[in-house]
N, CA, C and O atoms as a Maestro MAE file, in Angstrom:
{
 s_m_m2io_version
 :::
 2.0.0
}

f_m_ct {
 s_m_title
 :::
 protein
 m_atom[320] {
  # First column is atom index #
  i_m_mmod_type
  r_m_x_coord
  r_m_y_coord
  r_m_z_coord
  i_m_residue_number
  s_m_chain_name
  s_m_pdb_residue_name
  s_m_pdb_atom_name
  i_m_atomic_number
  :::
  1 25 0.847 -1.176 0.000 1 A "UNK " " N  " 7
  2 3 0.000 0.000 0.000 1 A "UNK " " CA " 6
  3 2 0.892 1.238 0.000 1 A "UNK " " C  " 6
  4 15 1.962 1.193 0.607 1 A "UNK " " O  " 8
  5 25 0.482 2.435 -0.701 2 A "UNK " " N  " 7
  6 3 1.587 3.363 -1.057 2 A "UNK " " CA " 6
  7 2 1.486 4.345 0.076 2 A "UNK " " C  " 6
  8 15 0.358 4.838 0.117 2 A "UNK " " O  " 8
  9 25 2.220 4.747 0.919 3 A "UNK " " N  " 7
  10 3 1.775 5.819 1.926 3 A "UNK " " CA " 6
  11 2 1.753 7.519 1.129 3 A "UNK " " C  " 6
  12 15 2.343 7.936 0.132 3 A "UNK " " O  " 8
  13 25 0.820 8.176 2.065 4 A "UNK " " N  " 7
  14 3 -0.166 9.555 1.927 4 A "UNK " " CA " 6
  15 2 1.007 10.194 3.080 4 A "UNK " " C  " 6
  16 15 1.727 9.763 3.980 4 A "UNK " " O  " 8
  17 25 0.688 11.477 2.427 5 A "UNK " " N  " 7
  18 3 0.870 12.207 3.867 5 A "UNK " " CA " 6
  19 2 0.088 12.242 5.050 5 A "UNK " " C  " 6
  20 15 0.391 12.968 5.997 5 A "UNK " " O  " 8
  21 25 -1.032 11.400 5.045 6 A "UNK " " N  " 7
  22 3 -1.577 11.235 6.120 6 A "UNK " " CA " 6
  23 2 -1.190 10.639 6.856 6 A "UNK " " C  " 6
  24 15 -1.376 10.902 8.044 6 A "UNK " " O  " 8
  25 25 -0.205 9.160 6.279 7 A "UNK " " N  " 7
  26 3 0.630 8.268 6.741 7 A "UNK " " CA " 6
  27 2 1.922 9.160 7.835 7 A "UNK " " C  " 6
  28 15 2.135 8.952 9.029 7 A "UNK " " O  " 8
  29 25 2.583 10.125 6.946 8 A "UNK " " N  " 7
  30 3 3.771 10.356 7.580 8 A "UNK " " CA " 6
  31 2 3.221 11.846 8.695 8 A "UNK " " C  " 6
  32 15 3.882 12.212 9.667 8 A "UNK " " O  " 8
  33 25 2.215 12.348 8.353 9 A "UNK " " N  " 7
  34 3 1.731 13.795 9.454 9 A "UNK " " CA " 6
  35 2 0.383 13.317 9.983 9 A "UNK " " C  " 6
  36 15 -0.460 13.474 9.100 9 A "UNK " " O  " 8
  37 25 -0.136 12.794 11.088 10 A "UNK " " N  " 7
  38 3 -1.311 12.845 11.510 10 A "UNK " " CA " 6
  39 2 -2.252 14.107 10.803 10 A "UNK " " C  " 6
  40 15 -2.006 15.128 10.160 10 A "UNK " " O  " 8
  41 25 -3.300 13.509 11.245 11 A "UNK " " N  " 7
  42 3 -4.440 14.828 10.944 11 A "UNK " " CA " 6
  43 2 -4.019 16.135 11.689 11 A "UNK " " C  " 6
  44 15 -3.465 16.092 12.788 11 A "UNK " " O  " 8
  45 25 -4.237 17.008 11.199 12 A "UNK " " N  " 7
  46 3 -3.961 18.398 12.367 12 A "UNK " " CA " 6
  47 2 -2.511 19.028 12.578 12 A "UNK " " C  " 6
  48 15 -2.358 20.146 13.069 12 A "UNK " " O  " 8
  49 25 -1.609 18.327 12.221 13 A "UNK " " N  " 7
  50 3 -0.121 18.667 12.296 13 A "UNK " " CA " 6
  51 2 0.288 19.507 11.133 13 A "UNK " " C  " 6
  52 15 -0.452 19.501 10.149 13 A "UNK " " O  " 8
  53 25 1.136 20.072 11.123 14 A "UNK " " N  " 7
  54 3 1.890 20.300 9.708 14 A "UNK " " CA " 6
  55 2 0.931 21.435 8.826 14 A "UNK " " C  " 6
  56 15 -0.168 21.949 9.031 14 A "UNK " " O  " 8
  57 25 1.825 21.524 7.876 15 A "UNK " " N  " 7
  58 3 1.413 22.295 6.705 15 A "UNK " " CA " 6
  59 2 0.695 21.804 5.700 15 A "UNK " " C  " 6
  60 15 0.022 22.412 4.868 15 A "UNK " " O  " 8
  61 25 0.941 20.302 5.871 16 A "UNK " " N  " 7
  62 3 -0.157 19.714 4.843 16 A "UNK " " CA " 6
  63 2 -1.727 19.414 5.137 16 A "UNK " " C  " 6
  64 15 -2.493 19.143 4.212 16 A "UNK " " O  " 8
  65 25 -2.215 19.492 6.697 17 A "UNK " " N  " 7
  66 3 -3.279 19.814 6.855 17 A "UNK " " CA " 6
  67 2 -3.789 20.934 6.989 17 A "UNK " " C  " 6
  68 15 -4.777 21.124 7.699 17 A "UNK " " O  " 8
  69 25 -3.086 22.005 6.208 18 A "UNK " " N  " 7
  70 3 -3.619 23.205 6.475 18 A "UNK " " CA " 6
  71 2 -3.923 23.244 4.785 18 A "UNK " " C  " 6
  72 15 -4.661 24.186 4.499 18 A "UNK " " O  " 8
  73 25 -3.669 22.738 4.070 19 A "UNK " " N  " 7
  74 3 -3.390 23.148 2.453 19 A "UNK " " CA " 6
  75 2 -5.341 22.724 1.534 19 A "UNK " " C  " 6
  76 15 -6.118 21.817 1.832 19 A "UNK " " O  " 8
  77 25 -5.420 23.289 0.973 20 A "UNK " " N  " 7
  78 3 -6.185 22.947 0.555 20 A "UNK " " CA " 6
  79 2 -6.049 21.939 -0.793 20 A "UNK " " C  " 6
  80 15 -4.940 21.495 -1.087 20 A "UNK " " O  " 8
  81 25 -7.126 21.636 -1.517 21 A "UNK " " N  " 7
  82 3 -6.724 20.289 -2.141 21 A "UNK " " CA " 6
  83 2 -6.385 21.231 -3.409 21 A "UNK " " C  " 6
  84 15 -5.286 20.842 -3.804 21 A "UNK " " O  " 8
  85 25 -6.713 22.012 -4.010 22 A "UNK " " N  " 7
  86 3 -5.821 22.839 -5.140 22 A "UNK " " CA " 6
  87 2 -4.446 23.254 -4.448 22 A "UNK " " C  " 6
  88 15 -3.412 22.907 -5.020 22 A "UNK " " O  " 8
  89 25 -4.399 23.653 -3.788 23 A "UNK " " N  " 7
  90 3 -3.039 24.399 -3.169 23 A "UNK " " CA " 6
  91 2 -2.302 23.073 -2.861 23 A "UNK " " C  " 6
  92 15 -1.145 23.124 -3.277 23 A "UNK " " O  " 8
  93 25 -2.631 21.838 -2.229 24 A "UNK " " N  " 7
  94 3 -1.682 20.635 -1.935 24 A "UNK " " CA " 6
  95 2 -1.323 20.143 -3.347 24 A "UNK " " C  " 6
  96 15 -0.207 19.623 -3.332 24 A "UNK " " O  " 8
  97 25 -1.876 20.134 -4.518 25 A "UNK " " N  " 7
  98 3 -1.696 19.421 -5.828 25 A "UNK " " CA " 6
  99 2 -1.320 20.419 -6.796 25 A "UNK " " C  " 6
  100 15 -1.369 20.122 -7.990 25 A "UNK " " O  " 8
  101 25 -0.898 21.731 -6.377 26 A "UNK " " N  " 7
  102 3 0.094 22.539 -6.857 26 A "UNK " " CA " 6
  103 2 1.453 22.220 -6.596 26 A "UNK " " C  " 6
  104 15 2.387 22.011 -7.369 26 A "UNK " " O  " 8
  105 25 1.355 22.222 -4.848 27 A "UNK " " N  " 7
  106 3 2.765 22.338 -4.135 27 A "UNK " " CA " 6
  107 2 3.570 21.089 -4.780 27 A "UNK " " C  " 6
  108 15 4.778 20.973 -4.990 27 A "UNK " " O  " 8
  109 25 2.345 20.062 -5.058 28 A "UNK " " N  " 7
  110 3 2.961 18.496 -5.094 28 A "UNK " " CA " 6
  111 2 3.286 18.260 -7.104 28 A "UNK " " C  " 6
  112 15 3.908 17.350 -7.651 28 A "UNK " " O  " 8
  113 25 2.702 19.260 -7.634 29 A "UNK " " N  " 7
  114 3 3.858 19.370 -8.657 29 A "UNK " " CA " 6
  115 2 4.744 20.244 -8.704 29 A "UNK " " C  " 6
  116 15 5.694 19.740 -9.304 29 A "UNK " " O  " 8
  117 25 4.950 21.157 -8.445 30 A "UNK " " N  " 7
  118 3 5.883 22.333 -7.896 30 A "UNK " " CA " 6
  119 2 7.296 21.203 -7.614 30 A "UNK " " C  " 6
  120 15 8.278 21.256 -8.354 30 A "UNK " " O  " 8
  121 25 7.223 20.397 -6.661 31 A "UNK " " N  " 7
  122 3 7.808 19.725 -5.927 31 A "UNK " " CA " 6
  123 2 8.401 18.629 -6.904 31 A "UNK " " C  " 6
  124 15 9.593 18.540 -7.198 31 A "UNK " " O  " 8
  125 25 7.484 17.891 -7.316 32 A "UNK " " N  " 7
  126 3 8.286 17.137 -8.514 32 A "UNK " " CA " 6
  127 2 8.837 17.162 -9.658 32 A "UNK " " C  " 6
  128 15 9.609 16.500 -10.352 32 A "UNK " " O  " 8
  129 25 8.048 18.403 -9.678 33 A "UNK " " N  " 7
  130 3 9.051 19.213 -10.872 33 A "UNK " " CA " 6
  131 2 10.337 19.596 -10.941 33 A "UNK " " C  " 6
  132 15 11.004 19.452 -11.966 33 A "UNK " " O  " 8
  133 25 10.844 20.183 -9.714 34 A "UNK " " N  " 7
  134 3 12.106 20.727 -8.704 34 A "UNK " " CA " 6
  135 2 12.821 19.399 -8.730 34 A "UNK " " C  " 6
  136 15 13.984 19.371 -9.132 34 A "UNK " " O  " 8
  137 25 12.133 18.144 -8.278 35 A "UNK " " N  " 7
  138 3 12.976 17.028 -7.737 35 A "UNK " " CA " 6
  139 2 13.532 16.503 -9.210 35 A "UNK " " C  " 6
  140 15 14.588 15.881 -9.329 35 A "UNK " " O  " 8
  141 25 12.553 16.891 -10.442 36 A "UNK " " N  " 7
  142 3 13.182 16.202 -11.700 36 A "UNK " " CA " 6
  143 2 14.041 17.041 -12.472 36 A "UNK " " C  " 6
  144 15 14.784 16.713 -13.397 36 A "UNK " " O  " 8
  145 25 13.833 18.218 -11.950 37 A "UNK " " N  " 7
  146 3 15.158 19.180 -13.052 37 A "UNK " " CA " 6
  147 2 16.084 18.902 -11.794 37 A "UNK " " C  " 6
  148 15 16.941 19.776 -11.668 37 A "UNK " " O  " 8
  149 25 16.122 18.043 -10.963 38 A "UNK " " N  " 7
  150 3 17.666 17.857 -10.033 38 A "UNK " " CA " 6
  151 2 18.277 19.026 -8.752 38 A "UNK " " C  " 6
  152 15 19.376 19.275 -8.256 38 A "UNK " " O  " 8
  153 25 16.642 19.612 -8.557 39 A "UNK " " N  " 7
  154 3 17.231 20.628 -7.764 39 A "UNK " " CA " 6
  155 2 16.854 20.509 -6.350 39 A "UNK " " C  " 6
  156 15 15.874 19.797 -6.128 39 A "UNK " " O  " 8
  157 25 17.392 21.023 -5.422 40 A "UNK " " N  " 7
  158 3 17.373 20.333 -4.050 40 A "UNK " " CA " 6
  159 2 15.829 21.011 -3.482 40 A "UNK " " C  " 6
  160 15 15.537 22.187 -3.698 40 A "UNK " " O  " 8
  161 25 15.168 20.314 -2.935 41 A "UNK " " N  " 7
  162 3 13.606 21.024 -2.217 41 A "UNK " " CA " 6
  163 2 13.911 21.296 -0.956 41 A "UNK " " C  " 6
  164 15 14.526 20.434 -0.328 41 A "UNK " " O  " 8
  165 25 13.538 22.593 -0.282 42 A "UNK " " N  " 7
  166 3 13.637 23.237 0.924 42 A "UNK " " CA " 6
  167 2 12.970 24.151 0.512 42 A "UNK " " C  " 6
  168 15 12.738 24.515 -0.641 42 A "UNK " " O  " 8
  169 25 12.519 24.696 1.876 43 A "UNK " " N  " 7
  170 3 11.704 25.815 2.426 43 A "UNK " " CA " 6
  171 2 12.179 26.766 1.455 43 A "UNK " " C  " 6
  172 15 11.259 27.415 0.956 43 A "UNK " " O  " 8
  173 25 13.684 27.138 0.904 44 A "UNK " " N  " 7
  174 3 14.237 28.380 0.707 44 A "UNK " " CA " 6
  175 2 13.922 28.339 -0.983 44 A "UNK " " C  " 6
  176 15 13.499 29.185 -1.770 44 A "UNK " " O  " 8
  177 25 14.341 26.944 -1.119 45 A "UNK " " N  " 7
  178 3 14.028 26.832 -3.019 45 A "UNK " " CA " 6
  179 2 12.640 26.797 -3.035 45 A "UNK " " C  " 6
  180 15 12.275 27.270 -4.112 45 A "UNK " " O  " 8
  181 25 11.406 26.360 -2.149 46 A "UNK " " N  " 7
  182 3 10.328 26.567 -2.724 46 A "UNK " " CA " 6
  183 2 9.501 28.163 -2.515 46 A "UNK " " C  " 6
  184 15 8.452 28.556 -3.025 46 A "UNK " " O  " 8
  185 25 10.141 28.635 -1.866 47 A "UNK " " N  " 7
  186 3 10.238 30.332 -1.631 47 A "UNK " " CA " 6
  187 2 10.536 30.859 -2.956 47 A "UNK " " C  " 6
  188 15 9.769 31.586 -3.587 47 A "UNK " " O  " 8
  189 25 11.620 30.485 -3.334 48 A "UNK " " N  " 7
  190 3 12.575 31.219 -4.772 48 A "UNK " " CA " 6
  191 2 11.089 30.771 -6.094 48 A "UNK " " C  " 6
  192 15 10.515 31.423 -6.966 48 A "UNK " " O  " 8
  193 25 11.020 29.872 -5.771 49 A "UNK " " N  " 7
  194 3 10.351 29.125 -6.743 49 A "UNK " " CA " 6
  195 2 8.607 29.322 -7.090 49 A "UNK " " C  " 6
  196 15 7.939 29.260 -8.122 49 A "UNK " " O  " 8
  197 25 8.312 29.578 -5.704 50 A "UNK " " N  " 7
  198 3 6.911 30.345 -6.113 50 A "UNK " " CA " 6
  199 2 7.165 31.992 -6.147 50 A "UNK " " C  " 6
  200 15 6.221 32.753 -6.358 50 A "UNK " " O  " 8
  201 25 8.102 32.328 -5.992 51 A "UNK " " N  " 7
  202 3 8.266 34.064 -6.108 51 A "UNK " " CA " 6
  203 2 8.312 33.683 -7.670 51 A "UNK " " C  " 6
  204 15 7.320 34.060 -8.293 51 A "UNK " " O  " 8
  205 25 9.316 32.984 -8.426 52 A "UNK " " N  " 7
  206 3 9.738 33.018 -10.107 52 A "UNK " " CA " 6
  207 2 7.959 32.672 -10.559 52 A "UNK " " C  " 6
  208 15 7.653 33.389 -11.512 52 A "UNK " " O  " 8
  209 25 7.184 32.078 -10.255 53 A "UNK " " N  " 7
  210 3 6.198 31.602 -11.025 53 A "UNK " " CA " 6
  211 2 4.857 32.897 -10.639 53 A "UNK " " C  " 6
  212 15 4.021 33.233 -11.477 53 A "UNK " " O  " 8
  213 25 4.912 33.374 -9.445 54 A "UNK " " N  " 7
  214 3 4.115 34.523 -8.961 54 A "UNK " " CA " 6
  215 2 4.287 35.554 -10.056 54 A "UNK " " C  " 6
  216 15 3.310 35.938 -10.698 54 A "UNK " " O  " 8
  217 25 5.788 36.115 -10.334 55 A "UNK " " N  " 7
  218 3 6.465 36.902 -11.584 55 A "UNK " " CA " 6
  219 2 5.332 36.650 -12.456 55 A "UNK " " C  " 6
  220 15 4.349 37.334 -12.741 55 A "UNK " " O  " 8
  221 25 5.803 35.246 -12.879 56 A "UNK " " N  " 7
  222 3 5.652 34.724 -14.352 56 A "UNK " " CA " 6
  223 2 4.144 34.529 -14.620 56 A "UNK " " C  " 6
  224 15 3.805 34.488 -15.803 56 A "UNK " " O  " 8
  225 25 3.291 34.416 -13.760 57 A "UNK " " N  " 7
  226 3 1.564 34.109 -14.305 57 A "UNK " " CA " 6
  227 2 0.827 35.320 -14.309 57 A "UNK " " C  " 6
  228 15 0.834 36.086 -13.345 57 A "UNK " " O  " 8
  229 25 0.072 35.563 -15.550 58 A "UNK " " N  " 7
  230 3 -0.999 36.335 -15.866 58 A "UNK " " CA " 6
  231 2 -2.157 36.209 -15.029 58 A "UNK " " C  " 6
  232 15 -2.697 37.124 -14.407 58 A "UNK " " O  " 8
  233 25 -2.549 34.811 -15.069 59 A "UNK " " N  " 7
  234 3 -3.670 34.019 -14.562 59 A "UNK " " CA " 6
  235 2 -3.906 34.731 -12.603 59 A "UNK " " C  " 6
  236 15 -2.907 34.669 -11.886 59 A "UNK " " O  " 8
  237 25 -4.754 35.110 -12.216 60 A "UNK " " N  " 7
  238 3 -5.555 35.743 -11.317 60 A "UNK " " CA " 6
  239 2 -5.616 34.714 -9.936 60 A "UNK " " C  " 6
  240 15 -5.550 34.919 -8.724 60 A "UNK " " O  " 8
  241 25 -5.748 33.732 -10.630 61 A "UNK " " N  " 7
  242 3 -6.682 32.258 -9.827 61 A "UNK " " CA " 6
  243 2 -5.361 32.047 -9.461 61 A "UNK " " C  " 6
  244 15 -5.163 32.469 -8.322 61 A "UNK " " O  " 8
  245 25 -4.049 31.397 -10.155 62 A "UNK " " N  " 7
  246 3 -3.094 30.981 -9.804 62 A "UNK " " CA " 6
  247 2 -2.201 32.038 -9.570 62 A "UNK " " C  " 6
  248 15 -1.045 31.817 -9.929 62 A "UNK " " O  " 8
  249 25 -2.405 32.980 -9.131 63 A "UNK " " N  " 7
  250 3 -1.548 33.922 -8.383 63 A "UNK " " CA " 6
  251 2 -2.209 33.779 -6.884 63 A "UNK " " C  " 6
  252 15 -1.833 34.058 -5.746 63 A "UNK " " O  " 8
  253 25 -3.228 33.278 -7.390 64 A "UNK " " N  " 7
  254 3 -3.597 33.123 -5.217 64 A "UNK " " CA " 6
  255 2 -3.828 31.965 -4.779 64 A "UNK " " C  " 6
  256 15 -4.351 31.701 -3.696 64 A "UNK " " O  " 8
  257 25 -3.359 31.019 -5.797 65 A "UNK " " N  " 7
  258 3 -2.494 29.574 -4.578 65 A "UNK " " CA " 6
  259 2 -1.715 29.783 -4.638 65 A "UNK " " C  " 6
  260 15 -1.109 29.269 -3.697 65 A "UNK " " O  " 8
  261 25 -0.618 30.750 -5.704 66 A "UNK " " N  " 7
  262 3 0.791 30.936 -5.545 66 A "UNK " " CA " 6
  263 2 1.045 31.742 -3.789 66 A "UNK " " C  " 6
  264 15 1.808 31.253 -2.956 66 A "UNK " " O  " 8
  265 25 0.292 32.903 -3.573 67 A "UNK " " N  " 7
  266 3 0.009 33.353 -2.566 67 A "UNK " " CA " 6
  267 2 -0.353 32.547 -1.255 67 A "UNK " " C  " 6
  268 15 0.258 32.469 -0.189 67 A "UNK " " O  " 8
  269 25 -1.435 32.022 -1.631 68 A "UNK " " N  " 7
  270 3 -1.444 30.801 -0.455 68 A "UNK " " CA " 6
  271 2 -0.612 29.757 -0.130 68 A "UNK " " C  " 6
  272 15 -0.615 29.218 0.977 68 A "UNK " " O  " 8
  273 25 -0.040 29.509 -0.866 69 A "UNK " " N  " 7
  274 3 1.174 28.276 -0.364 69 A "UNK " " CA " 6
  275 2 1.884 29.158 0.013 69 A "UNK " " C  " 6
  276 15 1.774 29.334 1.227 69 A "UNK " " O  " 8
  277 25 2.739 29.961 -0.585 70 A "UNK " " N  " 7
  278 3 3.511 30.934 -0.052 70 A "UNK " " CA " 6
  279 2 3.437 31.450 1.724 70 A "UNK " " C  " 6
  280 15 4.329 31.383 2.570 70 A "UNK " " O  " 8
  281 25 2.221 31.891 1.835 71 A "UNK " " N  " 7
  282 3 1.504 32.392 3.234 71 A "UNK " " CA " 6
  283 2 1.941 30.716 4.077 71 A "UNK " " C  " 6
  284 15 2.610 30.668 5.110 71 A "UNK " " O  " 8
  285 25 1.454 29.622 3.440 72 A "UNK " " N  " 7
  286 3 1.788 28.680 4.782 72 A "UNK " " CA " 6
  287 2 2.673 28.507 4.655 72 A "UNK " " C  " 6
  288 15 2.793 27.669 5.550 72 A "UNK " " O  " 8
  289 25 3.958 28.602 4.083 73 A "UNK " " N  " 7
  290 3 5.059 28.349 4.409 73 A "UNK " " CA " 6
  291 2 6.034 29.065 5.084 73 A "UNK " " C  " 6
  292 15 6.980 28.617 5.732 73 A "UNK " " O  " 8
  293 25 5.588 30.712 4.786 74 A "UNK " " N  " 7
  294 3 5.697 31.279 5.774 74 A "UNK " " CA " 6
  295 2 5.184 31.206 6.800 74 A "UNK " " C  " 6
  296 15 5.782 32.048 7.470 74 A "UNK " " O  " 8
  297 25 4.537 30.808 7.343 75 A "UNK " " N  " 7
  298 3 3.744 30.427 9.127 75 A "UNK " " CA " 6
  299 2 3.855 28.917 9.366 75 A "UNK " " C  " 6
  300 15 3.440 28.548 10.465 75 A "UNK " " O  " 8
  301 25 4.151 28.341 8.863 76 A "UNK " " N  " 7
  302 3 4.516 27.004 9.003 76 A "UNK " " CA " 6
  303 2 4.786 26.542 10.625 76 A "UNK " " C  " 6
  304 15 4.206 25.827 11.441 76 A "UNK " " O  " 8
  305 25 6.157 27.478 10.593 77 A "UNK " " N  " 7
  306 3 7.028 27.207 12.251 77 A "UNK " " CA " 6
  307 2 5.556 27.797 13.256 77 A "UNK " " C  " 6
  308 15 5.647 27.478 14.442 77 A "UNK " " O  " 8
  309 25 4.775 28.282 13.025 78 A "UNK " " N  " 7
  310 3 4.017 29.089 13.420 78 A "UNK " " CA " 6
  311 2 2.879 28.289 14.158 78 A "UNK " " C  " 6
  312 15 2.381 28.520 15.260 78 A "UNK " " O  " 8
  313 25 2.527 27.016 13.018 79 A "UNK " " N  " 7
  314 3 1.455 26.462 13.643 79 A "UNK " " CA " 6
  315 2 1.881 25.160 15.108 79 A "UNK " " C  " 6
  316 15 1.169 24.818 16.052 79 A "UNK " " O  " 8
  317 25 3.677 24.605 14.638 80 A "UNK " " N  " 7
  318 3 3.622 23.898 16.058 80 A "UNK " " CA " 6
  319 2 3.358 23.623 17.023 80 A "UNK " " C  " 6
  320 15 3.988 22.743 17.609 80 A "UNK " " O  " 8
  :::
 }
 m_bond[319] {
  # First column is bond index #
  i_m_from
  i_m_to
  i_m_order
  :::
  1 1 2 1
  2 2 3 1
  3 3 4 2
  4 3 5 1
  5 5 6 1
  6 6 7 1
  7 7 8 2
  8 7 9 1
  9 9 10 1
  10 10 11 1
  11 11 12 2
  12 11 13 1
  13 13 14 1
  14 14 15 1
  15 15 16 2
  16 15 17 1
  17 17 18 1
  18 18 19 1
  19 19 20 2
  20 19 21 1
  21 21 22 1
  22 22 23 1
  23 23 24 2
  24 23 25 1
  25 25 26 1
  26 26 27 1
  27 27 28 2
  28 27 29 1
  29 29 30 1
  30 30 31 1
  31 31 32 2
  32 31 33 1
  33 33 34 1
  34 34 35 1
  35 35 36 2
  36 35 37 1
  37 37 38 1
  38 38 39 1
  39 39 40 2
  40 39 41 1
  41 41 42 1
  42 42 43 1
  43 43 44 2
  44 43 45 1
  45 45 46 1
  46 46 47 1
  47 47 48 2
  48 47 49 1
  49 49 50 1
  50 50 51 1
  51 51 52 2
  52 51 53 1
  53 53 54 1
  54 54 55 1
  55 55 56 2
  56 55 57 1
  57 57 58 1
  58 58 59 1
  59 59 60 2
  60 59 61 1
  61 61 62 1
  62 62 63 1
  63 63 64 2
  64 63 65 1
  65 65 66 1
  66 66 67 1
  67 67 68 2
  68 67 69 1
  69 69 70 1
  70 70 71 1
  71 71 72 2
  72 71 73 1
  73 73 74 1
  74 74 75 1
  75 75 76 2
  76 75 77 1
  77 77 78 1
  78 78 79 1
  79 79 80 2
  80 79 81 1
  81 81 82 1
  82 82 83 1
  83 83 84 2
  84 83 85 1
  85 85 86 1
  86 86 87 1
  87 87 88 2
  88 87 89 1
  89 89 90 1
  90 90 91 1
  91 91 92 2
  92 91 93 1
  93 93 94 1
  94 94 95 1
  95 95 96 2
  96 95 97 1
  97 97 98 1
  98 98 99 1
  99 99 100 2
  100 99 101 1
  101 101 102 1
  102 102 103 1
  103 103 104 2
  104 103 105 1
  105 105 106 1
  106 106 107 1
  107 107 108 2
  108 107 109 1
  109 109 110 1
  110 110 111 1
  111 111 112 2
  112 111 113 1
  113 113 114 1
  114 114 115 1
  115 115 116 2
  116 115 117 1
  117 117 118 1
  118 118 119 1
  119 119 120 2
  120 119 121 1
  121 121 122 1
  122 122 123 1
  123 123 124 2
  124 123 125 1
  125 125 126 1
  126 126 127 1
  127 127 128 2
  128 127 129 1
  129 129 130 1
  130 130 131 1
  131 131 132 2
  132 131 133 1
  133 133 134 1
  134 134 135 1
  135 135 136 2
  136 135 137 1
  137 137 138 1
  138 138 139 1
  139 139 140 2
  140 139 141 1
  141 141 142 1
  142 142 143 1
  143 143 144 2
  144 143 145 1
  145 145 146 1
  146 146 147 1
  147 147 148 2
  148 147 149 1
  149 149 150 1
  150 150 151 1
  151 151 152 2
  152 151 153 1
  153 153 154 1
  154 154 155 1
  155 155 156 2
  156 155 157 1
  157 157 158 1
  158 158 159 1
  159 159 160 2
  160 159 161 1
  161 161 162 1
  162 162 163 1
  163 163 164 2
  164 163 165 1
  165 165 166 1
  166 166 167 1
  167 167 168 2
  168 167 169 1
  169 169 170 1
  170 170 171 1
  171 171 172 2
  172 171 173 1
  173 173 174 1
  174 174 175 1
  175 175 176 2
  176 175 177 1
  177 177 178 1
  178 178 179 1
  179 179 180 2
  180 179 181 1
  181 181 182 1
  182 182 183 1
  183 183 184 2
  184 183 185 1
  185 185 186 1
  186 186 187 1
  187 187 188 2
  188 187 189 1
  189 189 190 1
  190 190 191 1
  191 191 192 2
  192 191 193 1
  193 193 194 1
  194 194 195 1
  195 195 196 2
  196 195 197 1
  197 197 198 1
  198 198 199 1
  199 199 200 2
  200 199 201 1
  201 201 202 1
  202 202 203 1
  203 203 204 2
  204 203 205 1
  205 205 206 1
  206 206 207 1
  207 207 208 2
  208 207 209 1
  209 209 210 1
  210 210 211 1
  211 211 212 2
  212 211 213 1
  213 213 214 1
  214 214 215 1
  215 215 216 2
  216 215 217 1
  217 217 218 1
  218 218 219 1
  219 219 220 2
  220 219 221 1
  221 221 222 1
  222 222 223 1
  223 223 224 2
  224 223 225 1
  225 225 226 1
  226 226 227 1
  227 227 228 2
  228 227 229 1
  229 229 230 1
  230 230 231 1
  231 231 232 2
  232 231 233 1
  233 233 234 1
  234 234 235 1
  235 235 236 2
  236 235 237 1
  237 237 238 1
  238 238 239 1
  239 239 240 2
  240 239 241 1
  241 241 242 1
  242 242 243 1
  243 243 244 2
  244 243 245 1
  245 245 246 1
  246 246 247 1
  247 247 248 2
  248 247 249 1
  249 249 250 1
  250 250 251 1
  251 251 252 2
  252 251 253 1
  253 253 254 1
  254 254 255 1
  255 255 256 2
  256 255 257 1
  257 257 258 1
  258 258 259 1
  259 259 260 2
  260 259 261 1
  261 261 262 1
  262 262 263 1
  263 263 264 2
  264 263 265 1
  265 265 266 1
  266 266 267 1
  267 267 268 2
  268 267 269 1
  269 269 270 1
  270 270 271 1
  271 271 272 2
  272 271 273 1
  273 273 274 1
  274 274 275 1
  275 275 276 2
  276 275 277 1
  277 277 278 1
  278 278 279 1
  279 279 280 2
  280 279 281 1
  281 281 282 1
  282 282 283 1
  283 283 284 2
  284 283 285 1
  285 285 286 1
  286 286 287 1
  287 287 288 2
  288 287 289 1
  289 289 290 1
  290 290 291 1
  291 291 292 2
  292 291 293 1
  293 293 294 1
  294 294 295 1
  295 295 296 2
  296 295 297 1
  297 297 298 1
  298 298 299 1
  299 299 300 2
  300 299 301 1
  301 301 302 1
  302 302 303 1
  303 303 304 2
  304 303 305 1
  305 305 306 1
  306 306 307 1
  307 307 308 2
  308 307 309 1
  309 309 310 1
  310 310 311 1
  311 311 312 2
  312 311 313 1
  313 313 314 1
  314 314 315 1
  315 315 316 2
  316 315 317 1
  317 317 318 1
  318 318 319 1
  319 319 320 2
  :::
 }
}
């Protein structure tokens, strides 16, 4: 059976129960995208990385999950 992040963060913990299901299936290509052009994932590259795509979109809608992921990752340490 393939484990979820539900597997590795209980309910209620973390940043991934705060995400919504557009904003979690952004982050989670964001993320594999990063992991396949070979570049290292952290807090700091996915910072860099939604600032370059915030730049780069016209689109209204996806400037505010860009915004919202952004926002929890900044408060992240926040919710412990």
């Amino acid at each position: 059976m393939a484990k979820t992040h539900e597997d590795v963060m209980p309910e209620g913990n973390g940043i991934l129960s705060s995400l919504g299901a557009a904003h979690e299936e952004l982050l989670g290509r964001i993320v594999i995208e990063m992991l396949r052009a070979g570049m290292p994932v952290s807090r700091k590259s996915l910072f860099l990385k939604l600032a370059f795509l915030m730049n780069e979109t016209e689109a209204p809608s996806e400037t505010l999950l860009y915004e919202g992921i952004f926002r929890l990752l900044l408060n992240a340490d926040r919710t412990h």
